[in-house]
Steps between C-alpha positions, in 0.01 A plus 500: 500500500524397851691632805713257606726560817486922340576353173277528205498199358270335219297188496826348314747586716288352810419185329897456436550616827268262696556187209905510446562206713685276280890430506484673156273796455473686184334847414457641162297829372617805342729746639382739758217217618664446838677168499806633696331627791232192495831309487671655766199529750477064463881505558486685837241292565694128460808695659342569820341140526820334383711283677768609701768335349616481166517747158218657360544587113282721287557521127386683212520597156386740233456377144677781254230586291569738190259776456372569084373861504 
């Protein structure tokens, strides 16, 4: 784990983080392994260096996985 800005993030999360420069970026891993807030932190970041005009989107989506106990 690393301290990132107060957050603790792991060596994941920073790698996403600093490599998510694409038009399309994709994170997978299992749940709890912080892709939201790796997400969101990379969002901020285009937002503040976008353009002035125009839309920004964001979109996302959960796959509906059934659970065999």
């Amino acid at each position: 784990m690393t301290n990132y800005a107060g957050l603790n993030l792991s060596d994941k999360q920073i790698k996403y983080v600093a490599r998510s420069n694409a038009r399309i970026n994709i994170s997978d891993g299992a749940i709890r392994s912080g892709k939201t807030l790796s997400s969101l932190i990379r969002w901020f970041m285009y937002v503040n260096d976008a353009p002035k005009q125009g839309e920004l989107i964001v979109t996302g989506r959960t796959a509906d996985r059934k659970s065999v106990v």
